[in-house]
C-alpha positions in Angstrom: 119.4 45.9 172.2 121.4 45.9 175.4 123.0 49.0 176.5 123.3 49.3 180.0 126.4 48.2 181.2 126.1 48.6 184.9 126.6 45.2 186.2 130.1 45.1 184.5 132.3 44.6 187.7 135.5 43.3 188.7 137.7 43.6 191.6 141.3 44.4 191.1 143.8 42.5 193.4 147.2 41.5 191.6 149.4 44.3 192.9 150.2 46.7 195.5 151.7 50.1 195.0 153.7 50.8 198.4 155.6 53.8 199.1 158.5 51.4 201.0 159.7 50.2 197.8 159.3 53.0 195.4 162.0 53.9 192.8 163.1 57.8 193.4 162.9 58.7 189.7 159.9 57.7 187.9 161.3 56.5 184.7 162.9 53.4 186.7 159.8 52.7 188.0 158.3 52.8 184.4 160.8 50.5 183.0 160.0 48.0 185.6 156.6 47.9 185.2 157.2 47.5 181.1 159.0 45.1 182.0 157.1 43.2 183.8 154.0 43.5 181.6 156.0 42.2 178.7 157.0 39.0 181.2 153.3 38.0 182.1 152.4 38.5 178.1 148.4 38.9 177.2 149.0 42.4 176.3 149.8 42.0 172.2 151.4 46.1 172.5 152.4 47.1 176.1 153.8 49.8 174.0 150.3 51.2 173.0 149.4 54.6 174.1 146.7 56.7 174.1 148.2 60.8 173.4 145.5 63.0 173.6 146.1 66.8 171.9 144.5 69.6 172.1 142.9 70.5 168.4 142.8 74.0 166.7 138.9 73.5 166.7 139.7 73.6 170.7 138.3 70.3 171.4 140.8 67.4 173.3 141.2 64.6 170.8 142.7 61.1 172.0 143.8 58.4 169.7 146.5 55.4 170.4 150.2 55.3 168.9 153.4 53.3 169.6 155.7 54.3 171.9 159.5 53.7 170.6 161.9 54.7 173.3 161.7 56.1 176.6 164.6 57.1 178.8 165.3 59.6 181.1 164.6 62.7 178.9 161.2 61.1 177.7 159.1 59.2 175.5 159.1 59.0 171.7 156.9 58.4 168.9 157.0 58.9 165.1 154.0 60.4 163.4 153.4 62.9 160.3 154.1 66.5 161.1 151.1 67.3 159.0 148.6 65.4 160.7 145.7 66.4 162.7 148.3 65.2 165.7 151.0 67.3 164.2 148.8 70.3 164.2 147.7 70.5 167.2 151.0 69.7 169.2 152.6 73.1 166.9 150.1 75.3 168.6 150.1 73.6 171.7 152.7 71.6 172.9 151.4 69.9 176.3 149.9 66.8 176.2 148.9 63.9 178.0 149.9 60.5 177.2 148.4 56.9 179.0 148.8 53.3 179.3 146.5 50.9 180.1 147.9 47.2 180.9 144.9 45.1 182.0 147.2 42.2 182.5 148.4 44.0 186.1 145.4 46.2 186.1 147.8 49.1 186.2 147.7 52.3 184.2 150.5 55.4 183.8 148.8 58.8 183.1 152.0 61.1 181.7 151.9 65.0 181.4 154.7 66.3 179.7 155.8 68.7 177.2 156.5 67.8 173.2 159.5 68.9 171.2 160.5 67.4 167.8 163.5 65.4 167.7 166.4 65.7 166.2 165.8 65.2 162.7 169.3 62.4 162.4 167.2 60.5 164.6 164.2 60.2 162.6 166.0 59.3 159.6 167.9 56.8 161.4 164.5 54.9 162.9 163.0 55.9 159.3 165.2 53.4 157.6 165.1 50.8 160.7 161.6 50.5 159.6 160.1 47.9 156.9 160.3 49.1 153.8 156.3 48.7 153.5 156.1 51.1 156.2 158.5 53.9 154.7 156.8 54.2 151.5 153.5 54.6 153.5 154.4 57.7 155.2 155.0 59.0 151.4 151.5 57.8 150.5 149.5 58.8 153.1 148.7 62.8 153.3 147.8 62.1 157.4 144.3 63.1 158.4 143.1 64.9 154.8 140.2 63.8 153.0 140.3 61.5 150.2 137.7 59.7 148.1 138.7 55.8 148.7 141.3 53.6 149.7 142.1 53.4 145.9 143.6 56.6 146.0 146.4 55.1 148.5 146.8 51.9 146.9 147.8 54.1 143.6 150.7 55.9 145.6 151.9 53.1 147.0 151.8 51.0 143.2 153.8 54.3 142.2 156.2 55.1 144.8 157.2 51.5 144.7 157.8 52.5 141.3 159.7 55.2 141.7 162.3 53.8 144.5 162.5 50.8 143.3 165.8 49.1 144.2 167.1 51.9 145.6 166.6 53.6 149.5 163.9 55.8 150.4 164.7 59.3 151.9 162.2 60.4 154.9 160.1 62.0 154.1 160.1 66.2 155.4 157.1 66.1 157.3 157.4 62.8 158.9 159.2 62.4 162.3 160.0 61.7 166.1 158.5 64.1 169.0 159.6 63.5 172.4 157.4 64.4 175.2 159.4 65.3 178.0 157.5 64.5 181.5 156.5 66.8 184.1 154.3 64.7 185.9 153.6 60.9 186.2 150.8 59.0 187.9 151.2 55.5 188.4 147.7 53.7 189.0 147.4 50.3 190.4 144.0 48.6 190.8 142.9 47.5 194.2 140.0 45.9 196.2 137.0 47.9 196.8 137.7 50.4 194.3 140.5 52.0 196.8 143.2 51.8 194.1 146.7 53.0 195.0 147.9 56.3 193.2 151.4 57.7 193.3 152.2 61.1 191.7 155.3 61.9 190.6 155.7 65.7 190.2 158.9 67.5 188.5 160.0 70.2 190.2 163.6 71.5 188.5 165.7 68.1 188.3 164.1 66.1 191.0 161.1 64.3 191.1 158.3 65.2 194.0 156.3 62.0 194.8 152.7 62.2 196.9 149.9 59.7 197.2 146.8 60.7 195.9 142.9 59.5 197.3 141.4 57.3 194.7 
């Protein structure tokens, strides 16, 4: 069995991250480089993100989610308060959040701060969602054991039972967090493994921007 990956190589050479034409807050510069990841297509979920947590066992966890809005306050994601996720942001709230486009061999590495949000805006992207995907935040208890998958089908047969033609509240311990940034590092691959990196750093309401050595 092969398991030596060292002559994986590839040089990176689509882009160039100059300071001349940088946006002053970071959040314009994120939009446009959403943006144009979503023009040049090949990446299925530019909104894919990897969070990683810090767990009550102490341990760093990472694990990928969907990113549903970003603005100037921060970026949002819906998960289960009661998750393993859940857990771990209520006893420690700073995070790190990624994203990885391959397409532009770019990535942006976000440190920020999670608060819940406002529980009207839950409900209201709760019941944008299909209705598949409402009853399964009922059904699934979030990172708990269970037995099998049979045990989930069951809930689902019999919460499709009980809300049948009717709407489905959200659930209590399912919502929105919004991590608000304090620091983001925009990564763009370059020859030679010299790739360019531009921090931005928050510093009261204005961003701080430096280039750091690769």
């Amino acid at each position: 069995m092969k398991n030596n990956l060292e002559d994986y190589r590839k040089s990176y050479d689509k882009n160039v991250l100059d300071e001349s034409n940088l946006e002053k807050n970071p959040i314009d510069l994120f939009q446009k480089w959403f943006k144009e990841v979503e023009q040049l297509g090949g990446v299925e979920e530019p909104n894919a993100m990897t969070i990683s947590t810090v767990g009550v066992d102490g341990f760093p966890k990472s694990r990928v989610v969907l990113l549903k809005k970003y603005d100037k306050e921060g970026f949002v994601f819906y998960t289960n308060y009661n998750s393993e996720k859940g857990k771990a942001i209520a006893i420690n709230p700073n995070v790190c959040i990624s994203f990885f486009w391959p397409n532009l061999e770019r990535q942006v590495i976000i440190k920020g701060i999670v608060e819940r949000e406002q529980d009207e805006k839950s409900t209201s992207y709760y019941h944008s969602r299909p209705r598949g995907s409402q009853l399964g935040a009922w059904a699934s208890e979030q990172s708990n054991i269970i037995e099998d998958r049979a045990i989930l089908e069951e809930r689902l047969k019999e919460l499709e039972a009980k809300f049948k033609d009717q709407p489905i509240p959200k659930p209590p311990h399912w919502g929105g967090y919004i991590i608000k940034p304090i620091s983001i590092e925009f990564w763009q691959g370059r020859p030679n493994r010299l790739h360019d990196r531009i921090l931005y750093t928050k510093e009261s309401n204005s961003w701080n921007l430096d280039r750091l050595s690769p």
